[in-house]
C-alpha positions as CSV (number, residue, x, y, z in Angstrom):
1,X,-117.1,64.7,29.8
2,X,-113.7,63.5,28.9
3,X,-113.0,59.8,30.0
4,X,-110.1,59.3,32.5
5,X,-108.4,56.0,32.1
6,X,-106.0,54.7,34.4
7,X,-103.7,51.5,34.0
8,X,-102.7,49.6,37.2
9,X,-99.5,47.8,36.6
10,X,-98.1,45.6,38.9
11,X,-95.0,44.4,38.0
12,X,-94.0,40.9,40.2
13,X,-90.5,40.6,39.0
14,X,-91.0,37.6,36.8
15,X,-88.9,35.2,37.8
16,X,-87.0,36.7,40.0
17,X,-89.4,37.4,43.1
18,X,-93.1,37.3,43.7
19,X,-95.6,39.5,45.2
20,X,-97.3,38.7,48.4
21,X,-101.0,37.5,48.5
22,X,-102.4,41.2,49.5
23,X,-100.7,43.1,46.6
24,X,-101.2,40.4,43.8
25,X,-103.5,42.0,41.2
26,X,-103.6,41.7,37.2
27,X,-100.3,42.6,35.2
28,X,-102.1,45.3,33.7
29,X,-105.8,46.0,34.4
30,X,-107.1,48.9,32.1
31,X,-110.4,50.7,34.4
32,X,-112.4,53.3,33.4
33,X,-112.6,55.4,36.8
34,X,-116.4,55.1,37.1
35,X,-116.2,51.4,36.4
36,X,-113.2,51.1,39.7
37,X,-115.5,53.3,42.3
38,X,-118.5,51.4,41.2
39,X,-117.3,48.0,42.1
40,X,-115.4,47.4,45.8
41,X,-112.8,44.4,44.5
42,X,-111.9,47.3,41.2
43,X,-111.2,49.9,44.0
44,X,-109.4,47.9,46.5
45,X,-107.0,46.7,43.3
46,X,-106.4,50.4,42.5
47,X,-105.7,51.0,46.2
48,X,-103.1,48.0,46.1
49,X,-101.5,49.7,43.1
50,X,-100.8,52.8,44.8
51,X,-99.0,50.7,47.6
52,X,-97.0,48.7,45.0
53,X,-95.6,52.0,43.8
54,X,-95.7,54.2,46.9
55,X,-94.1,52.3,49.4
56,X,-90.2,53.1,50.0
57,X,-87.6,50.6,48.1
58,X,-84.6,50.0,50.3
59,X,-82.4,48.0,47.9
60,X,-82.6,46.9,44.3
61,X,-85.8,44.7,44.0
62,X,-86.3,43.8,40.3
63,X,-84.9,45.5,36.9
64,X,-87.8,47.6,36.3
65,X,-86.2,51.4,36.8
66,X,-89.0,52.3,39.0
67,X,-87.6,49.5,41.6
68,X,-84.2,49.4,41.3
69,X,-82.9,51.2,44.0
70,X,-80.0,53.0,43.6
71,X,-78.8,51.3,40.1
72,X,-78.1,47.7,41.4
73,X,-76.5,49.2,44.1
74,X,-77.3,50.1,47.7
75,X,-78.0,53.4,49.4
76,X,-75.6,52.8,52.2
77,X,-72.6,52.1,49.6
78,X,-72.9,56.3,49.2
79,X,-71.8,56.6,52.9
80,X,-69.5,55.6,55.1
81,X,-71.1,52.5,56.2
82,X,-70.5,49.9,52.9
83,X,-68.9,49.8,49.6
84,X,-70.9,48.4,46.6
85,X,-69.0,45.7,44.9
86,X,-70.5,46.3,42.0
87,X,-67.9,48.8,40.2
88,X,-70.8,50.6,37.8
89,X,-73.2,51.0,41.0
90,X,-74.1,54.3,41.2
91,X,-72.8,54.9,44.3
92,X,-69.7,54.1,43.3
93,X,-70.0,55.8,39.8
94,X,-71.9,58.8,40.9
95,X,-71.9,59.5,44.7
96,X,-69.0,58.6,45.5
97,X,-67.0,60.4,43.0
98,X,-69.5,63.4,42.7
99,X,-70.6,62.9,39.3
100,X,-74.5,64.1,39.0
101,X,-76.1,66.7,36.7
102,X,-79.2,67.8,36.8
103,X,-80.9,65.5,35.0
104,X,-79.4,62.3,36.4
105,X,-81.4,61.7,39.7
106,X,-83.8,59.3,38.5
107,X,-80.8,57.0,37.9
108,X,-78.2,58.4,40.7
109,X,-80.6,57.7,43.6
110,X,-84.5,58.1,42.6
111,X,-85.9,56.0,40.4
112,X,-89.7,57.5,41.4
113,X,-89.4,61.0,40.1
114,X,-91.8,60.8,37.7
115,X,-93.9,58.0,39.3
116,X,-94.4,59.8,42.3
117,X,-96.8,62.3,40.5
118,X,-98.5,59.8,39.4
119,X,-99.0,57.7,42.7
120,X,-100.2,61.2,44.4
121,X,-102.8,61.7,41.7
122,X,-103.8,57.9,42.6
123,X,-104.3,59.1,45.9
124,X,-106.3,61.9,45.2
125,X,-108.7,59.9,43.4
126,X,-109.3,57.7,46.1
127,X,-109.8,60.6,48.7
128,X,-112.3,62.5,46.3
129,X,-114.2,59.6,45.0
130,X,-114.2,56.0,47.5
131,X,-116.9,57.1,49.2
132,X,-119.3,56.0,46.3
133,X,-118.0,52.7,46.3
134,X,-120.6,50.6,47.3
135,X,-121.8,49.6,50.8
136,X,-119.9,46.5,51.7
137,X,-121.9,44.6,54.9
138,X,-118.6,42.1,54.7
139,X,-116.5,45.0,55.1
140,X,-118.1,47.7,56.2
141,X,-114.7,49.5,57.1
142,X,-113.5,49.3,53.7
143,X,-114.6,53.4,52.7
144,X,-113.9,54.6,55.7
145,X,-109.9,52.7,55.8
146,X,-109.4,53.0,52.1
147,X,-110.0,56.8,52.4
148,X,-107.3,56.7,55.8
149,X,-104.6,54.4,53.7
150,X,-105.0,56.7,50.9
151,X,-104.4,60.3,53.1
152,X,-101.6,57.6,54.3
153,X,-100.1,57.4,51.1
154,X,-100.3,61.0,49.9
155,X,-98.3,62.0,52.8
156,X,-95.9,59.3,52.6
157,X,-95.2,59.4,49.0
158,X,-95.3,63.2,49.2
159,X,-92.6,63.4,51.8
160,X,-90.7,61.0,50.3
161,X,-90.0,64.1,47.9
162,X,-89.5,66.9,50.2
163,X,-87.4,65.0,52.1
164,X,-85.3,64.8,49.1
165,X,-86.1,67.9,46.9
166,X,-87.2,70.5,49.2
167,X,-90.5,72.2,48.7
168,X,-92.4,71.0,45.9
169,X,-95.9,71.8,44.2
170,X,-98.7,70.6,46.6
171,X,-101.6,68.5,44.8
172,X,-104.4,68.1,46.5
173,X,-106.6,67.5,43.6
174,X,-106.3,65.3,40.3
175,X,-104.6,67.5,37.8
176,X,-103.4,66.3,34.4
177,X,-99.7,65.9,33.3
178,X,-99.7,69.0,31.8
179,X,-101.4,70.7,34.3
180,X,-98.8,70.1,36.7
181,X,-95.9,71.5,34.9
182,X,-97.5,74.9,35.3
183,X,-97.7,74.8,39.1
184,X,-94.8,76.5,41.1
185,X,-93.2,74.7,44.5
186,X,-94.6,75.2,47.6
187,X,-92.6,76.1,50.4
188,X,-91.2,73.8,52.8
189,X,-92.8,74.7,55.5
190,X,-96.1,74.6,53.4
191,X,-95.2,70.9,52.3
192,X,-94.5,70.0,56.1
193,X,-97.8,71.3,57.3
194,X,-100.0,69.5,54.7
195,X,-97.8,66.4,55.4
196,X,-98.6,66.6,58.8
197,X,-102.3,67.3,58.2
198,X,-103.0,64.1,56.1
199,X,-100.7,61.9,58.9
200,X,-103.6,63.5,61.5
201,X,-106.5,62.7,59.1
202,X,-105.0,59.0,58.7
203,X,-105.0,58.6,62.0
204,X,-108.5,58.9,62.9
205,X,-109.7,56.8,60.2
206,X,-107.2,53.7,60.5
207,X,-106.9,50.8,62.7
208,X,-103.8,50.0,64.9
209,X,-103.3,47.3,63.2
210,X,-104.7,44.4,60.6
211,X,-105.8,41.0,62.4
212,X,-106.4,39.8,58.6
213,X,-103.1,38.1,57.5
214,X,-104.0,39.5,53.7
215,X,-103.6,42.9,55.0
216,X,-100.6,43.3,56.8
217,X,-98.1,45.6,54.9
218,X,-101.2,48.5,54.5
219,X,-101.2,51.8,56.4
220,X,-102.5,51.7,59.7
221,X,-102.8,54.5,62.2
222,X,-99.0,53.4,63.9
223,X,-97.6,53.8,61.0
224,X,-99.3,57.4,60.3
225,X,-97.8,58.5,63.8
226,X,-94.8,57.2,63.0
227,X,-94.4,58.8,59.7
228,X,-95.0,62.1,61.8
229,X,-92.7,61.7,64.3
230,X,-90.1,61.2,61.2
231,X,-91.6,64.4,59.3
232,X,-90.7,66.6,62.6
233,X,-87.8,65.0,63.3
234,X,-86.2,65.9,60.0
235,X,-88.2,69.2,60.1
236,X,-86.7,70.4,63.7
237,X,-82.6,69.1,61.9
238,X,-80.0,71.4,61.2
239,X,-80.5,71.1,57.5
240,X,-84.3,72.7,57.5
241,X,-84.2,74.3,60.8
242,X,-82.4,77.1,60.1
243,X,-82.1,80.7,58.6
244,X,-78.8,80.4,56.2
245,X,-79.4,77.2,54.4
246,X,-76.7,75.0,53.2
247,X,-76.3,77.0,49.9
248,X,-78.8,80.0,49.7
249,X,-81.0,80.8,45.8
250,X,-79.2,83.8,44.2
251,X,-82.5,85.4,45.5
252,X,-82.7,84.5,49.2
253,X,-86.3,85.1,49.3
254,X,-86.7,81.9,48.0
255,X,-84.9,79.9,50.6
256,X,-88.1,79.0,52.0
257,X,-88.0,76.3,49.2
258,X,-85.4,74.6,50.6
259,X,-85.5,75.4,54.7
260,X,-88.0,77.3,57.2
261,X,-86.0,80.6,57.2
262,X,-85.7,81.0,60.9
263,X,-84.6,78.9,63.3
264,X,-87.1,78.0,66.3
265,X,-86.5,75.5,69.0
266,X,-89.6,75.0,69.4
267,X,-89.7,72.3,66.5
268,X,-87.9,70.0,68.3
269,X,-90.3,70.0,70.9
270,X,-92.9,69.7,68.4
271,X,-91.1,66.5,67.1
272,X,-90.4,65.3,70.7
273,X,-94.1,65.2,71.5
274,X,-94.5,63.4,68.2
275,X,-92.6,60.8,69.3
276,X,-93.9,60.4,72.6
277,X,-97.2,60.2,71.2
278,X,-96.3,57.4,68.6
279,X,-94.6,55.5,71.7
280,X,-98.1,55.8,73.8
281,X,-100.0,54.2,71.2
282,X,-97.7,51.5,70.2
283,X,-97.8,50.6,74.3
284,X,-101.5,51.2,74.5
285,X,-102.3,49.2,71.3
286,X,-101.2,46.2,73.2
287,X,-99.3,45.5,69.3
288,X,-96.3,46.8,68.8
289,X,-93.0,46.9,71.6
290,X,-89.4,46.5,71.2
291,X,-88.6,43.0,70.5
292,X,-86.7,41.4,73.8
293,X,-87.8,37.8,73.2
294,X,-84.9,36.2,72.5
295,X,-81.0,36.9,73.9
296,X,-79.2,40.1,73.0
297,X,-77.1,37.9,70.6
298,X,-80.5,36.9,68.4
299,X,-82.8,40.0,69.4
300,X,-81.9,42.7,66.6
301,X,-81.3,39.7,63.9
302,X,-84.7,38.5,64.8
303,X,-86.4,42.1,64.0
304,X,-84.8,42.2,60.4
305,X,-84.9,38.4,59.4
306,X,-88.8,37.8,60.7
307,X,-91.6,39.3,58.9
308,X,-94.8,40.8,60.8
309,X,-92.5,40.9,64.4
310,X,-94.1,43.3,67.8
311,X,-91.6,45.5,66.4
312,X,-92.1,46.3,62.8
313,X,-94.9,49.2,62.2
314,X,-95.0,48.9,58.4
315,X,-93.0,46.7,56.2
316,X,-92.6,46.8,52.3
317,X,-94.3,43.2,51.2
318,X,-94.2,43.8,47.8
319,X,-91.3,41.3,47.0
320,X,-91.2,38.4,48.5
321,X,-89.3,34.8,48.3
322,X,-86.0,35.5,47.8
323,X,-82.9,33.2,46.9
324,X,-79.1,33.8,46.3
325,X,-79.5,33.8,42.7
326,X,-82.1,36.5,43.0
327,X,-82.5,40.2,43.7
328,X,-81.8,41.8,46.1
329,X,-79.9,39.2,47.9
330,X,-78.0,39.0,44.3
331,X,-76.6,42.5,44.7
332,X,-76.1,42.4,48.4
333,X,-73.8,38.6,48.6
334,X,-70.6,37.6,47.2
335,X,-69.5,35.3,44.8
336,X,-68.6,32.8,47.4
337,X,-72.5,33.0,47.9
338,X,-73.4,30.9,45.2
339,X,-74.8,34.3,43.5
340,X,-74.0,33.5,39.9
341,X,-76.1,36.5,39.0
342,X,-73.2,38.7,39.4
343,X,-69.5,38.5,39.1
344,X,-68.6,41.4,41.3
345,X,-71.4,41.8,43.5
346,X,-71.3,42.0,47.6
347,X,-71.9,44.8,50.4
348,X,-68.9,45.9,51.9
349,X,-69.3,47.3,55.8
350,X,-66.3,49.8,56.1
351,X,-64.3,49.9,59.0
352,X,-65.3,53.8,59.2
353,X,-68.6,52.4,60.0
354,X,-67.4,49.0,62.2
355,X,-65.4,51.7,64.5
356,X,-69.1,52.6,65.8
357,X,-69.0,49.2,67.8
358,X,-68.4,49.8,71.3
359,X,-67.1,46.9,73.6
360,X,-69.7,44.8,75.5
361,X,-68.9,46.7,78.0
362,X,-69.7,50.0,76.5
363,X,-66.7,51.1,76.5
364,X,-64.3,52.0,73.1
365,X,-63.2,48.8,70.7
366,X,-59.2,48.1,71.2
367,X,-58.5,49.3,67.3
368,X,-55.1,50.6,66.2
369,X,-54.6,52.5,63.8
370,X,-51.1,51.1,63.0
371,X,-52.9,47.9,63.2
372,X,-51.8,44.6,65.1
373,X,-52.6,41.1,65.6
374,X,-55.4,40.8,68.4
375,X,-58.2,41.1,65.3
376,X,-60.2,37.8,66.8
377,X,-60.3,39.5,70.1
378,X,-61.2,42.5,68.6
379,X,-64.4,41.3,67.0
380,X,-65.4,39.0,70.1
381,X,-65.6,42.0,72.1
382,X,-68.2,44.2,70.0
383,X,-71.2,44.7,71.0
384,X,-73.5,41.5,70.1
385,X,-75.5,43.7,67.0
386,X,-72.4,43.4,65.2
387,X,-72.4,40.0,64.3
388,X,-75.9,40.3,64.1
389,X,-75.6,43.1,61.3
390,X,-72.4,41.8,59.6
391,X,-70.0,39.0,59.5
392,X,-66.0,39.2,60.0
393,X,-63.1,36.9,59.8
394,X,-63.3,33.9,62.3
395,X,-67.5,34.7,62.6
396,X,-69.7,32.0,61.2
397,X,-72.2,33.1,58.8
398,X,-74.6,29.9,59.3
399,X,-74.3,26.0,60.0
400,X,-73.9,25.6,56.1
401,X,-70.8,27.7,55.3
402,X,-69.1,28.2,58.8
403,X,-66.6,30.9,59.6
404,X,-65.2,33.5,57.2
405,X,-61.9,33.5,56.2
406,X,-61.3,36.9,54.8
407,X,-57.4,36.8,55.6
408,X,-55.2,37.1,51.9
409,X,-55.9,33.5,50.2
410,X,-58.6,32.7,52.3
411,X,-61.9,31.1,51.3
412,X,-64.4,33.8,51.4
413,X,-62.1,36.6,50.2
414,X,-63.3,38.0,46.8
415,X,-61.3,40.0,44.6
416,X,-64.0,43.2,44.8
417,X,-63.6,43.1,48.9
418,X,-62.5,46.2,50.1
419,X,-62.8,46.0,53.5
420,X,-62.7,42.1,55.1
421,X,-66.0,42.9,56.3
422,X,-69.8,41.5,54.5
423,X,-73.3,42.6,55.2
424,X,-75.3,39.7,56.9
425,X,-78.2,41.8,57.0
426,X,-81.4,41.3,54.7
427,X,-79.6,37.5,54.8
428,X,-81.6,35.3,57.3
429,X,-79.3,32.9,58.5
430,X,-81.6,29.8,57.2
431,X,-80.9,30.9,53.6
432,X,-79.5,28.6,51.7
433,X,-75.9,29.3,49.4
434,X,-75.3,25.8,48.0
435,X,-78.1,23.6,46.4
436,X,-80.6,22.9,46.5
437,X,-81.3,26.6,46.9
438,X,-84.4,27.4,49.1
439,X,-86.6,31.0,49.6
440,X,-86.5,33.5,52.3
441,X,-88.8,35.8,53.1
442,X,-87.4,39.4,54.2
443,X,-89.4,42.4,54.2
444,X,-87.9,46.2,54.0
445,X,-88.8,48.2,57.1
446,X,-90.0,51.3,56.5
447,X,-91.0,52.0,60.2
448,X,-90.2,50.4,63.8
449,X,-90.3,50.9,67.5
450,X,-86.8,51.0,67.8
451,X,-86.6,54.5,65.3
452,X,-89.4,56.1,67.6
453,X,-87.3,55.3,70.7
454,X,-84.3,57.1,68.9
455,X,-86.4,60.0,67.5
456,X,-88.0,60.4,71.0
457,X,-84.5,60.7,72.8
458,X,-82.2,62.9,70.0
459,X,-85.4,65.9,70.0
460,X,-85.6,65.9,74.0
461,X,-82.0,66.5,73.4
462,X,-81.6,69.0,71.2
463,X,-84.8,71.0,72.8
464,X,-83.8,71.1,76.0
465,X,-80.1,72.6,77.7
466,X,-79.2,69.3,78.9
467,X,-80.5,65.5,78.0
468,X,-83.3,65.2,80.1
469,X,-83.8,61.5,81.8
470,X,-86.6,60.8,79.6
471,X,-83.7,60.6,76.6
472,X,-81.4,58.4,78.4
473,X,-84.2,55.9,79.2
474,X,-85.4,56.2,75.4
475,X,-81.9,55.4,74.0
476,X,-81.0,52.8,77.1
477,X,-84.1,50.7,76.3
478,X,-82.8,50.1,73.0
479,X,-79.3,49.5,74.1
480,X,-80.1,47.5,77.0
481,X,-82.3,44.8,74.3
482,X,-79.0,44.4,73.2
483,X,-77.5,43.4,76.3
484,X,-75.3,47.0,76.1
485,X,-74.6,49.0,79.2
486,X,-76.9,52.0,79.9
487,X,-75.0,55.6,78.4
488,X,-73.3,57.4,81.3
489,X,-75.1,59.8,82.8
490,X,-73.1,62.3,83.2
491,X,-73.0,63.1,79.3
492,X,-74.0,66.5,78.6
493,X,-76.1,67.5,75.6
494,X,-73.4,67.7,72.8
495,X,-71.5,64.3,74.1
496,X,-75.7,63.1,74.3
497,X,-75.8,64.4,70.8
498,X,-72.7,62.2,69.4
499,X,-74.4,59.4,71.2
500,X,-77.6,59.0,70.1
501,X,-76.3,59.8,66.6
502,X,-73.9,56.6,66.8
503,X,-76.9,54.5,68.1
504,X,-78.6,55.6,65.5
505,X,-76.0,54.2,62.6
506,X,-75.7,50.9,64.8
507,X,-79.2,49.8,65.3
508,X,-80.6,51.0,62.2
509,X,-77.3,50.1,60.3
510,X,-78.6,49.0,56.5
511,X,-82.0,50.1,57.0
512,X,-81.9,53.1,54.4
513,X,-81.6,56.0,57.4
514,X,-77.9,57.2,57.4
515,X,-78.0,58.4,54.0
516,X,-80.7,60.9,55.1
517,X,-79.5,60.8,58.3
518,X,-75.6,62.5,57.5
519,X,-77.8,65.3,55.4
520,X,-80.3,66.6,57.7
521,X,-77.8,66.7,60.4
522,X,-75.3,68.2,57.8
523,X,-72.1,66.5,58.0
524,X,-71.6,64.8,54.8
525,X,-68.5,67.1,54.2
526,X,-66.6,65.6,57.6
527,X,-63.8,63.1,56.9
528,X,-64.7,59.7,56.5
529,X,-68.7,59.9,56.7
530,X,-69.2,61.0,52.9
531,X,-65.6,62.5,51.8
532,X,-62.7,61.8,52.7
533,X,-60.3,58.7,53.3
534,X,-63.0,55.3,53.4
535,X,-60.7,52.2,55.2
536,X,-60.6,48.7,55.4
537,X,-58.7,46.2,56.6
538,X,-56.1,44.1,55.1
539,X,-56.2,41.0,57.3
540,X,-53.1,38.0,57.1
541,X,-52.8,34.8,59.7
542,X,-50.1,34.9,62.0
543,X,-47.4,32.0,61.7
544,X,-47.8,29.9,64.0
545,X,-50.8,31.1,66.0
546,X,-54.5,31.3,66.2
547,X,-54.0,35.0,65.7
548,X,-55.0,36.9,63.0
549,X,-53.2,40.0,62.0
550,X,-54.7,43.1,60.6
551,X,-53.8,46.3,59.1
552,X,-56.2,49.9,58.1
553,X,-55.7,50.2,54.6
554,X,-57.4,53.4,52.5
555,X,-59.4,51.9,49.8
556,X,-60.9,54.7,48.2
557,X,-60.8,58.5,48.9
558,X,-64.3,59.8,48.4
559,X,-65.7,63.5,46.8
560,X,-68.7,65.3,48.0
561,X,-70.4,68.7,46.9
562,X,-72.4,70.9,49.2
563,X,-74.7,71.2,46.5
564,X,-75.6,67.7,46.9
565,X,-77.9,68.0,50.5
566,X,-80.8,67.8,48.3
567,X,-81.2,66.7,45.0
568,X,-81.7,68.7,42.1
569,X,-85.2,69.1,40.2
570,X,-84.9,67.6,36.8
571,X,-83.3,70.6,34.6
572,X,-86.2,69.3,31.6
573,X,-88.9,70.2,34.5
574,X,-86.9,73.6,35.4
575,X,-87.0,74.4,32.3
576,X,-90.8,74.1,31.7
577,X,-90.4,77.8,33.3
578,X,-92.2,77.0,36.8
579,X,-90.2,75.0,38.9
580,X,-86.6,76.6,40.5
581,X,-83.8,74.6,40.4
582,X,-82.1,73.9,43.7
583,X,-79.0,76.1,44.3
584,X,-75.5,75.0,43.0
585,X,-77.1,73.0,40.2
């Protein structure tokens, strides 16, 4: 019988990061696959592995390509809400200038093409084969979990191609590399089902959640609901939803690759209930709850700067202790930072995106498009997540560097600033930017409460002929944590729809949704979100005053293809004489 060998590398980033205690393993650990089911510590290490390269990557982690994110760059610098300040980022050099080919993906925007088969096969093994790992009587779980995380992971990392691909070959089984080029896609509807199907069979054989410190970050049966409730909620969108897909094959029979085919309501009901379920269990579990602690002016900060918080679900832990000098936070901060890492580096907010702020009161932000000089009175109005998500002239960013002065001249304005606005975001406030330098700990969120809350409210929406109360109590709870008015009630189901959509971009700003977001709901192609005119501020003192004036300024004018909605399959694969290739590639 031929000898399968498998090589679990876990890469720590050297020294730029290091991995927390539950995913450190050996470098590179070289197991004969009846040696790793034979031996409980060999299989939980190839479990780990499958996390280390399974679990979504929000922002450039390390230099290895598998972890980079989207090239040094960010996925919200592809849309409206940022601009990359790196110049050779791909967002800037790909996205936003529409400048892909068929075999670029792995670099524009997914650097886990060719891992991902891998990671699934990973997961197959486990499924088939954990069950004759020995009986464990100080972890007698540990067959029965292993076996839930690893139906976890198969749906999770498969989705996380579908999402982006469309319908792609199904594996349920461990096949060999060259095995797989010879298996056609599935359709999406196929994919979707046996998505759904491992999500249900995680959830009856994972806990709520891990009272063992050395497993938090590991699927638990929150997180497979919650991956659901995302599944249907892209599912039931405009973008799969539907009979006439964005661009149809030049045979429409095989649309089905790329979209249901029909268009049933019915799905949004599906993902509504989804939703609702995910919600019961996080309240039941006696776990998980959005976070309302603190004040509104620290209660979203405190979500996204505080590992293992009520709110997070599941949280990438693979990197951890993070400096200025250091990815990600290298990428993300400008100069002014102390990040000597990069001469051009920094995330931009545009003020396409900063215009989402409402007023305190709920009510629209006093911006001009001609401009004028009430900036400071401007920002002190927004709604409290803003300063919470990104910092503007006259905020303070901490007790160490103060206020910003973005204005021309001004301390903290770089030459690469765009827009007078800088992510704070993934940048706890305790970090340090002059030395001694410390660490900070920041994990990626791949799922929280606040997301199901959203989910819940934009499917009762679209499923039934006007928002129901159940949605303006989903989407108040969250707004209302934030100390922001409830939504009038007298909105009906498309002013609902623009609604929850904003809320949406504002409280899961930066957190890796709009990009996917703007595509499912198709409206890349609308002026300003992913073409069109992208505006920031040019911002000057005022002689004489305490007032600061400012003035829109076009930085960039952006390109977008239809095409682009989902990626294209990698012409070498298409070419293998199996796989289509997406339309308009």
């Amino acid at each position: 019988m031929k000898k399968t060998i498998y090589a679990i590398i876990l890469t720590c980033g050297g020294l730029l990061t290091s991995c927390s205690d539950y995913l450190e393993a050996p470098p590179s650990v070289d197991l004969d696959e009846n040696g790793v089911f034979a031996d409980r510590t060999l299989a939980e290490e190839f479990l780990t592995g499958i996390y280390a390269d399974g679990m979504p990557l929000g922002f450039s982690m390390s230099t290895s390509n598998t972890d980079r994110g989207l090239s040094d760059g960010s996925l919200w610098g592809a849309t409206d809400e940022a601009e990359d300040g790196v110049s050779y980022a791909k967002s800037n050099a790909s996205w936003n200038v529409d400048n892909h080919n068929n075999n670029s993906i792995d670099w524009d925007e997914d650097p886990r093409h060719n891992l991902r088969w891998q990671t699934l096969r990973y997961c197959n093994a486990i499924i088939e084969r954990i069950d004759e790992v020995p009986y464990d009587a100080g972890d007698p779980e540990f067959n029965k979990r292993s076996k839930g995380e690893a139906y976890f992971m198969r749906a999770l990392v498969f989705w996380e191609g579908v999402y982006r691909y469309g319908g792609l070959p199904i594996l349920h089984r461990r096949l060999s590399p060259a095995d797989f080029a010879l298996i056609p896609r599935a359709g999406f509807e196929e994919c979707v089902d046996s998505i759904l199907a491992d999500c249900d069979r995680a959830a009856q054989l994972l806990p709520d959640r891990y009272t063992d410190n050395t497993k938090l970050g590991r699927a638990t049966r929150m997180a497979a609901l919650a991956l659901k409730s995302r599944v249907l909620l892209y599912a039931a969108s405009p973008l799969f939803n539907t009979s006439t897909p964005y661009l149809s094959f030049k045979d429409p029979k095989n649309n089905i690759l790329i979209c249901y085919g029909n268009y049933d309501q019915e799905r949004w009901k599906k993902a509504a209930d989804a939703a609702k379920a995910a919600l019961d269990a996080a309240q039941a579990s006696g776990f998980y709850g959005l976070y309302t602690d603190g004040t509104p002016e620290t209660n979203y900060e405190y979500v996204w700067s505080t590992p293992d918080n009520k709110e997070v679900i599941l949280a990438n832990r693979k990197y951890r202790n993070f400096r200025v000098s250091s990815r990600p936070l290298a990428t993300l901060l400008p100069t002014w930072a102390n990040n000597k890492a990069w001469d051009a580096s920094g995330t931009f907010p545009t003020w396409n995106f900063v215009k989402f702020y409402q007023k305190k009161d709920g009510t629209e932000a006093n911006w001009k498009n001609e401009g004028g000089d009430d900036l400071l009175d401007i920002y002190r109005s927004l709604d409290p997540r803003f300063e919470q998500t990104m910092v503007a002239q006259g905020i303070k960013w901490n007790n160490e560097v103060g206020e910003m002065d973005f204005t021309d001249g001004g301390t903290h304005k770089v030459p690469n600033d765009k827009t007078r606005h800088t992510l704070r975001k993934w940048a706890p406030r305790t970090l340090k930017v002059t030395p001694p330098l410390n660490n900070v700990n920041v994990d990626w969120i791949v799922f929280r409460v606040a997301e199901l809350y959203l989910n819940y409210a934009e499917a009762l929406n679209e499923y039934a002929a006007a928002p129901p109360a159940e949605a303006f109590q989903a989407v108040n709870a969250v707004r209302e944590r934030s100390g922001m008015p409830a939504l009038s009630a007298s909105l009906n189901k498309e002013q609902f729809r623009e609604a929850v959509r904003r809320e949406r971009a504002v409280e899961l700003a930066f957190e890796g949704h709009r990009f996917w977001d703007i595509r499912r709901w198709l409206i890349a192609e609308q002026e300003g979100v992913m073409q069109g005119k992208m505006y920031g501020l040019r911002t000057t003192k005022v002689a004489g005053s305490n007032k600061v004036h400012y003035e829109p300024v076009v930085f960039e004018s952006r390109s977008w293809s239809r095409r682009s909605y989902l990626h294209p399959i990698k012409q070498l694969e298409v070419d293998k004489g199996y796989l289509l290739q997406n339309p308009g590639w």
